[in-house]
Every structure is written in C-alpha cells, then in structure tokens.
N, C-alpha and C positions, 0 to 999 in steps of 0.2 A: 586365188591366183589363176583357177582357170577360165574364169569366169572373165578374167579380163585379160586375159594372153586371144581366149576364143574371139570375144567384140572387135578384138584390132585385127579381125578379117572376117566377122559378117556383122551388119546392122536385122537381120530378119530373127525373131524369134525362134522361130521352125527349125532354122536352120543351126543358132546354138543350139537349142535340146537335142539335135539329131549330132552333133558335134561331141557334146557333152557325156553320150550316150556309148558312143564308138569311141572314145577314151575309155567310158570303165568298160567296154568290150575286151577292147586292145588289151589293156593291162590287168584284167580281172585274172587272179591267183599269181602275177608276178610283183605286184606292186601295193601291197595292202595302201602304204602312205596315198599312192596316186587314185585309189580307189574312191580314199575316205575323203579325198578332198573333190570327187567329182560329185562323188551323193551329194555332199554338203552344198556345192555348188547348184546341185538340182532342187533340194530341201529349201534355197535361198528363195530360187527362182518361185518353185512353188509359195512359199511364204509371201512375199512381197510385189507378186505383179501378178496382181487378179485376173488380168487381161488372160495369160495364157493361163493359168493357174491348172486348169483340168486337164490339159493337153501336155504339163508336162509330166503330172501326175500323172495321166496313162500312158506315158515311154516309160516311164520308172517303171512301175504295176508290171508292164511288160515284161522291159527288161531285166525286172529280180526274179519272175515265176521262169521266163523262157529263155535267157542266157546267161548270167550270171551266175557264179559259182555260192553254196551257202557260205563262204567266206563272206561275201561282198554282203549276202544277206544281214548276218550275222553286224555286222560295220551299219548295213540303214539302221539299224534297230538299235544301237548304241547312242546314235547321232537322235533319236526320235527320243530316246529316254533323254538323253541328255536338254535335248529342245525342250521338253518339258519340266526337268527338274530344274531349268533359270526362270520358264514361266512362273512358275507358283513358288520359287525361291522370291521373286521380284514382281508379284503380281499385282498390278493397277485394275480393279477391276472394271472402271468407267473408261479406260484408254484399249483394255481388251475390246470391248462392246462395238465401242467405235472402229476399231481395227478391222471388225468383223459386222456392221451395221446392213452391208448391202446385204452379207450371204445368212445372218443372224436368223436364226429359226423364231418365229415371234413367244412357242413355249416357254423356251429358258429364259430368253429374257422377261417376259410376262413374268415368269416365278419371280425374279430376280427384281422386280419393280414392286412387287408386292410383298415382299419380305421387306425390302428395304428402308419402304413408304408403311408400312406397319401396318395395310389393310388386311393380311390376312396374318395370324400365328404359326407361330414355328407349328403347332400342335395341327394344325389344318395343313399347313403346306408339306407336312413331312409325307400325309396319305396321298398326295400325286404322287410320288416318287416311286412307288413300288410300280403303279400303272407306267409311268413314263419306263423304267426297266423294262415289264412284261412285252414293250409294245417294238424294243429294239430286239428282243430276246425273238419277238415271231420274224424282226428282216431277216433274222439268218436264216430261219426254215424256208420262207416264201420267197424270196427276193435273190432271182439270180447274182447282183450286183445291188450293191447299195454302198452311196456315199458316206463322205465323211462330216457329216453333218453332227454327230457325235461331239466334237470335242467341245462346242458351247456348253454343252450339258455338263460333265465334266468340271468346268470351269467354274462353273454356275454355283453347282452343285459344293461346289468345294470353299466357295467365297461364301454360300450360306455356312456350313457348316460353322466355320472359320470365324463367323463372327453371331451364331447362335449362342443360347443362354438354358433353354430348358429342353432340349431336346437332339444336343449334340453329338450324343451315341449313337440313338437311330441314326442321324443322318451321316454318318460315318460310318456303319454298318451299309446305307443303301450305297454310299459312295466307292467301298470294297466291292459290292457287288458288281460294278462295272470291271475291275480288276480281273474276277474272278471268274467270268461266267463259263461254266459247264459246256455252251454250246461252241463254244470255239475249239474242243477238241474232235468234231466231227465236220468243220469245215475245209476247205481248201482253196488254193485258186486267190484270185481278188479278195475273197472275203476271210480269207483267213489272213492276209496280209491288214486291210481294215483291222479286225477285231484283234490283232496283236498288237496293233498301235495302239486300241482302245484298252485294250489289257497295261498298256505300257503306262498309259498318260494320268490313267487310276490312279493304278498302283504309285507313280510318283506324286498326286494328289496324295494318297494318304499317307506317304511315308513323312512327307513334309507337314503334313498337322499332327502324326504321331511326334515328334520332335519339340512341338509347343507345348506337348500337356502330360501329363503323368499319368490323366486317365485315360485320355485316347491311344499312349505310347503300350497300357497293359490293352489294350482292346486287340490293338493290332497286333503286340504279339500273339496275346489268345486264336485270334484268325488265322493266323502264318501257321501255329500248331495245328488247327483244324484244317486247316488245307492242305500241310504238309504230310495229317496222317492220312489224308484220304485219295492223295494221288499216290502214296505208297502200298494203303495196304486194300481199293479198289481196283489199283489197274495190274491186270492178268497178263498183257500181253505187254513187252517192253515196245514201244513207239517212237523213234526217230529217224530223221531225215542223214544224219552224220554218219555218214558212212564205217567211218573209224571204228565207232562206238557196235554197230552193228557188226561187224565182223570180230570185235571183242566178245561183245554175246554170244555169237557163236559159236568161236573159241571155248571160252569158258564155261558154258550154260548148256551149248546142243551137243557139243561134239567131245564137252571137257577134256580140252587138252591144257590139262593144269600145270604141267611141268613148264610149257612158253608165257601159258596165262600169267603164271607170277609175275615174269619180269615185264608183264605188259601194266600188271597191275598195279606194280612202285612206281611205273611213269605217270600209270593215271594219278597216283595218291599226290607224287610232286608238282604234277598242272595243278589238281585240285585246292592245294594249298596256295599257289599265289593267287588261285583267282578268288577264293575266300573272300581274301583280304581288299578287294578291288572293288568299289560300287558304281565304277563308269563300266562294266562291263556287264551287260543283260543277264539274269539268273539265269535263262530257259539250258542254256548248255550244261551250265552246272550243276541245276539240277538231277538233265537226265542220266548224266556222269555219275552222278550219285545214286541215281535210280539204279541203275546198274550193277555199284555193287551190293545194293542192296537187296536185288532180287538173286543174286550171284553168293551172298551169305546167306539168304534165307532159303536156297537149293541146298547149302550144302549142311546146312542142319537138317533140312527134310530127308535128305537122300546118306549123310554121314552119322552115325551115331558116336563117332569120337571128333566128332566138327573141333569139339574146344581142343584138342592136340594137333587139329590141321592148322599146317603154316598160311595157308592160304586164308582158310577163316579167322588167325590171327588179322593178318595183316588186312582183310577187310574190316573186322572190328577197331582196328589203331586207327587205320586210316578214318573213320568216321569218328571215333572221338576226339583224334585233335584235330577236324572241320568244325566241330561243333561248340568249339569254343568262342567263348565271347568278344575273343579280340577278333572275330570275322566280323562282316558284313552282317549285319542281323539277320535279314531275309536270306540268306546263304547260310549261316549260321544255326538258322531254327528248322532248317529245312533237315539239315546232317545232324540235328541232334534227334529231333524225332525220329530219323532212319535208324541211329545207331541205340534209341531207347524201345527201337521195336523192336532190332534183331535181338537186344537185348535180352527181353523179355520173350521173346519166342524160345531164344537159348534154353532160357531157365524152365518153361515151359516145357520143352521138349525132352530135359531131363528130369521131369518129375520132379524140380524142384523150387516151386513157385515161392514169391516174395510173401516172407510172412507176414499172417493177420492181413490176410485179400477174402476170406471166407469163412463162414459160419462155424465155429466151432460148436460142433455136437455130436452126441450119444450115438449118433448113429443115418445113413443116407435116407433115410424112410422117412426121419423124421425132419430132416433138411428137407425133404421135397412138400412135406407137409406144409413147413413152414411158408413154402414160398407160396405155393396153391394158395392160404391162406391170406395172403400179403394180397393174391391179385385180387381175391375176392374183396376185399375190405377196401383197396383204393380203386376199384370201380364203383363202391357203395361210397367212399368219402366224396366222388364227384359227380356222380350223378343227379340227376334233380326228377327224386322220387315222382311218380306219377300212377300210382296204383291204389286200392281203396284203402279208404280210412284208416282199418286196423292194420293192413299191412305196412301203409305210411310210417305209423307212426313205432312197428317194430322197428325198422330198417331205420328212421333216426335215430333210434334206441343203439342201435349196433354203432350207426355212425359215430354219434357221440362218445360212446366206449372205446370205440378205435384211437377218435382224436386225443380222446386225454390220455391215453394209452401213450401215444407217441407225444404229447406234451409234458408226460413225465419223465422221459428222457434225457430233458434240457433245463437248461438254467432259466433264472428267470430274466437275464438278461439277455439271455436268445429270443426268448418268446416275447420282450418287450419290444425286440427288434421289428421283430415280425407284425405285431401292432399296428409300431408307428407307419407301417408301408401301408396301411388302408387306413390312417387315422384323419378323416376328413376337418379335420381341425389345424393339422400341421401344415396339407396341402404342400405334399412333395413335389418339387418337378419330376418326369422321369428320368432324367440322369441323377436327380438323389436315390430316387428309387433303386436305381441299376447300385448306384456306391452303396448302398444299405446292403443291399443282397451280393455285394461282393463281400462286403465288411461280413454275413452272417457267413457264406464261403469258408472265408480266413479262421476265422474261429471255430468251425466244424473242422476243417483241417489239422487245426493245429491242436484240437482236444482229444488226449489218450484215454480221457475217462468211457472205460467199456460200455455199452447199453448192454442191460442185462433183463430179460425176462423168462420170468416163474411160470407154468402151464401144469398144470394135474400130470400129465408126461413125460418132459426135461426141463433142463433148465440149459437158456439157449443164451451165449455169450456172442452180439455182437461185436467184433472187435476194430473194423478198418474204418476210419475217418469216413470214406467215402458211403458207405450204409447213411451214416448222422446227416450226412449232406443231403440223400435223394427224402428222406423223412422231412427234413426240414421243407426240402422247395414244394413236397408235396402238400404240407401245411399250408405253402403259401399257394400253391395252386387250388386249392379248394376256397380259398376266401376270393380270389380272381376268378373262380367260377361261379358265384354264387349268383351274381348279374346276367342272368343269361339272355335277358335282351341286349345287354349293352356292355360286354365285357370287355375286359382292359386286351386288347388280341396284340398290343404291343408288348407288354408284360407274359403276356401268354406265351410268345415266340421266345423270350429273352429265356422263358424256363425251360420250354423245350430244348433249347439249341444246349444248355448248360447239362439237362438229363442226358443229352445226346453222348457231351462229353466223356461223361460218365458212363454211355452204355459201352464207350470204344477203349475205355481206360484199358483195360486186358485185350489182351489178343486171342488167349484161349478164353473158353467160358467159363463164367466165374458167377457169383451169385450176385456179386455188385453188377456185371453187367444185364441178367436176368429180372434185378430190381427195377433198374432203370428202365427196360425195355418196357416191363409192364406198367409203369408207370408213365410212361407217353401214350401207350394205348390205351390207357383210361381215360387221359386227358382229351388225345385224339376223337372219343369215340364220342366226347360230349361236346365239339365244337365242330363250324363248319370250318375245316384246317386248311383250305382253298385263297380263304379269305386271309390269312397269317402273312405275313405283312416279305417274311425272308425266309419262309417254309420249303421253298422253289429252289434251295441254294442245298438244301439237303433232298435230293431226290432218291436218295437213298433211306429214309424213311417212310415212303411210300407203303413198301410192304407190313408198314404196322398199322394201319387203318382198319 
C-alpha cells in the first residue's frame, strides 16, 4: 500500500526510499501497523530491484541502528523470519539460483552443482563446510562491514541436506551452526544487524527439515537443549537492549525491591504466555524475558535459604513450568523448560538434597576419590597409543585389556554387539546409521536400572545412575575410533564428544557423573589434534580441558 500511494508522486528511486524512510520516522512507536508495512515495503524493494538493491539496504541499516525505536527493530526481524520460513517452506532450488545468478557467489553454487551432478560425495563435500563456517566466523573479527552474501550458503546448504542420504546429521549440525554462532554476541552496529538475519534465516532452515524427519526433529531438539543450557548457565551478566527488562533487573536483582517486583513479575509471566504460543514472533525477546527470571530465581536461592517459602520464587518456578509445556512453540518451549529444570535442580541442590542415585554409593569419600583417580588413569591408558619400550608396552596393554573387559562386563551382549556392528567393516554403515546406533545404545543405557557393581580387596562399589553406563559405554566406542591414528573417524570423534559434553553439564552442582565425563574428554582430547574436529569451535567452552 505504500509502495504505491508513494510512486503516484515520484518516479525516482532515491526519492521513494527516502519517502519510505520518513514514514517509519514519522510513525515509529505510534503506529506499529504503519511501521510493519513500511519495512516490508523496503524488504520489497530490497528483494526485487537489484538496481538500487544496496542503497536501499543502507537507509534501512541506518535507519534501524540510528533512528528507529527497538519496536520497529523488533517488527524487521519478524518480517526477515518470516521471508524466510515461505522460502524454504516453498523452495525451488534452480529458480533460487537464477534469482540470484548476477550476485551468486561461484562457492555455493560450485557445492551445489557437485552434489547435485554426483562428482563429488556427500562424505567429501560435507569437509568444506566446516572451512566455509571458519572463514564467515573470521568477517566478524576482521571486517568492519560485510555484506550479505550469506544467504546462498544458507540456501545451499539446506537443499543439500534436504535431499542427502548418508550424511544428513552432519550436515545439519553444520547448517545450526550458522544459526548459532558465538560470535554474534560481541558484535554491534551493521554487523550485528547482518549476522541476526543470518541467525534468523538458519534457524528457520532447520526448523523446516526438523519437521520432515524424526531424526533430524530429535537432533534439533537435542541442540535447542544444548544451547539453551548454555546461554543460561554461561552468561554472568544479564545483556539487553529493552529497556523495560533492564529496569525490571534492577528492581528485582540490584536494588530488590520485591514487594513492586511481584506485580511486575505476573505481567511478565502473562506477556510470556501468549508469546509462547506464537511462532511468527522472533524468540530473542522471549528468551531474554525468560533469562531474567531466571537469573532472578537463581539470586534468590543463592541469597534465600527458605527461597522454596518465598512467593516470589514460587511464582518464578510456576511461571517457567507452564512456558515449558509442550503446547508452546518448540524453540520457546525448550528454552523455558531447560531454565526451569536448572533452577530446579539448583533448588534441590542448594538444599542438600539431591536427585537420587546421581552418585557413587560408597563406604566412604576416600574411597570415592580413589575411585575416580583410578578411572582417570585407566581411560588415558584405554586411549592412548603406547609408545614406550617393549616390556613396558606390553604391561600397559596388559592393564588396558583388563580395564576393557572390566567395563565389558557390565553389559549385555546386546550392547556390546551394538557396538560391533559400528566398526564392523562388513556392514558398511553410513554415518547417520552410525549416529541411530549410538543413539539406540543411548536409549538403552537410559533406560537400564540394572546396577554395575564392582568387587575391589577394599569396597564394594555400587554404580547406580544410568548416566555412569552411558559415559563407559561411549568410551568403549571411543577407543575403537582411536585406534586409527592416522586416519581416524574425527566426525564420530566430535559426535562423542559433544554427547560426553552432555553429560559433563547434566548437574549443575558437582557430581561424579559430571567428573567422569570431564575426564574422559581429556583423555580423548589429549590423543587427538581437537583443532581439526569438525564442530569442536561451537563449544569453546571446552577449551580449558586440553
């Protein structure tokens, strides 16, 4: 509409954008309606007449950092998601190409002609991916301004997956990574504008292939989990632009004034609820809304020792379990459940009374700590690749071997046949069979109450939590995906990692499953170049176990 109310008084380009521009001026914070139809109007422009195509994109770029209100922001970034969830709702990938032929980057489409034409395999073409990532990941450091040459990739990237066969998880893992990336919370300006669109256009890339498959649909939750616990219980300092929210923190959090806090708190819990339920509106608000009170119940455990009688930390516990139901939005949804299964747990935690069978039952802490000392020493010996003299060689497999069958006696024989069949070069799994075995052994470690129990001259030491069988088992499989140390499986390698990771973050306090875990990625770590791991980069938070 104003697209063409504007043309019936100018024919010059220049002069609608600057038209265009001074409408959302004029009515930015009185007129959302009049707002959303000028962006769109500009989003048009942008889209469809290459001629000015950059020129209108930098009034916009301007005009949302240096006049416009975060309402109006807030409204482009709906209209961006939604531009994108018709694209790949509706996506032609040869009428994309063409659309985009003149400004087309020759990479993506080069991937995209060799995937397609069969010259190169899924299994070759999935190792550019991580380089083509690493090489957007350095425009944000070096590059005052960079375009958006991004979204072919994206696109690309999304139509290989979409129509892969043996290597569909990778490449949907590498395709979250554009969703996700780490560096976008230290940017500003232009480029933070960029890379939240490329956050956007991802993220609705892979919401729309989690929808087609059952196994992509569990991958993506699993991600959403891991992502959602790690901007919860990494970030130290509450970060937003919203003003609102920031003055609620500081109400609540600096200055605790809990008695106005409450009533400010039931209005957030009733926004938070409609917008739940709502998937044309951008998470980033609702998220932080949720951050909020979650660093806001996790103060008042720290600082309350009868928190579970405060009305206040009721009402932030209600308020995040019934977000976290399943009739939300998913990505909404898993966000509020992992907040309110952390303060959960921190709750329990904090009162001394942790979720039973999480740790070792035994005779005594001395010999808990013995045990573990012991554990680290044996899984740096199960993966290391001995290289000392003869007779020491061959004690040190002596020990190895004792270890393994140690922890092979554990299991059935249908776990262990499991495990097998993942290196049995006869089967010749793909690696997303691969990935469904070793979820299949997962589920079954999960779901088995049968105790491991081991006899020592000592104690006698009752493993009791699921999650112990789990880190035993992948370390089984990690040592047989070590053994190749020229040529090791470093896609399998990262899948285990990422999975121990899991596990080392299950608790919030320390726990002996978390201590397992950790040392068992520094074992792994310590025998591979971890550089070269394919989505190691996404956890840089493992760093410090090298």
């Amino acid at each position: 509409m104003i697209i063409s109310n504007v043309k019936q008084r100018t024919n010059s380009n220049k002069v609608l954008i600057d038209i265009i521009i001074s409408y959302l001026k004029k009515f930015d914070m009185k007129s959302s309606n009049v707002n959303r139809e000028g962006l769109k109007s500009m989003l048009q422009i942008i889209n469809f007449n290459p001629m000015i195509e950059n020129v209108a994109q930098n009034e916009l770029d301007h005009a949302l950092l240096n006049s416009l209100s975060l309402t109006s922001r807030k409204i482009y970034f709906d209209l961006v998601q939604e531009e994108a969830r018709d694209l790949f709702r509706n996506l032609e990938i040869e009428k994309f190409t063409n659309q985009y032929k003149n400004n087309f980057l020759q990479v993506p489409l080069l991937f995209w002609r060799e995937f397609i034409n069969g010259k190169r395999s899924e299994e070759d073409l999935i190792e550019d991916i991580p380089r083509i990532l690493e090489s957007r990941q350095d425009q944000y450091s070096i590059e005052p301004y960079f375009d958006r040459t991004w979204k072919p990739y994206i696109v690309i990237l999304f139509a290989v997956t979409r129509e892969a066969k043996r290597v569909k998880l990778d490449m949907f893992d590498m395709l979250y990574m554009f969703a996700h990336s780490d560096s976008i919370e230290t940017l500003d300006g232009v480029p933070l504008l960029i890379s939240t669109e490329e956050k956007l256009w991802a993220y609705e890339a892979c919401r729309n292939l989690a929808a087609t498959s059952t196994i992509l649909m569990r991958r993506y939750r699993l991600w959403l989990e891991r992502d959602s616990r790690r901007k919860l219980t990494q970030t130290v300092l509450f970060m937003t632009q919203n003003q609102s929210l920031v003055r609620l923190y500081h109400d609540l959090i600096v200055e605790r004034r809990r008695s106005s806090g409450r009533r400010m708190l039931e209005s957030v819990g009733t926004s938070l609820q409609t917008s739940v339920k709502d998937p044309n509106r951008w998470s980033d608000h609702f998220e932080e809304t949720v951050q909020l009170l979650f660093q806001y119940g996790k103060n008042l455990i720290m600082t309350d020792c009868d928190h579970l009688e405060s009305a206040s930390f009721q009402s932030v516990y209600n308020t995040l379990q019934k977000l976290s139901s399943p009739t939300g939005t998913l990505e909404k949804s898993q966000f509020a459940l992992e907040a309110f299964q952390i303060l959960k747990r921190m709750s329990e935690g904090h009162n001394q009374n942790p979720t039973p069978n999480t740790v070792i039952k035994s005779g005594s802490f001395k010999g808990r700590i013995e045990a573990l000392l012991e554990f680290q020493t044996n899984t740096k010996l199960l993966f290391a690749q001995v290289n000392r003299s003869p007779e020491k060689k061959v004690e040190d497999e002596k020990k190895k071997n004792y270890y393994l069958n140690k922890i092979k006696s554990f299991e059935s024989s249908e776990m262990l046949d499991l495990i097998e069949k993942l290196f049995n070069p006869e089967i010749k799994l793909t690696r997303d069979q691969t990935y469904e075995m070793m979820d299949q052994i997962k589920l079954l470690a999960s779901t088995s109450d049968d105790p491991i129990i081991i006899k020592d001259k000592f104690e006698t030491w009752m493993f009791t939590h699921s999650n112990w069988r789990h880190i035993f088992l992948l370390n089984l499989i990690a040592e047989k995906a070590l053994k190749d140390q020229e040529f090791p499986d470093l896609w399998l390698i990262n899948h285990l990692i990422q999975d121990l990771d899991d596990l080392r973050q299950i608790q919030i306090t320390l726990t002996d499953v978390n201590q397992l875990a950790e040392i068992s990625i520094k074992a792994i770590l310590e025998n591979i170049d971890h550089d070269s791991l394919p989505t190691l980069k996404k956890f840089q938070h493992l760093k410090h176990l090298d």
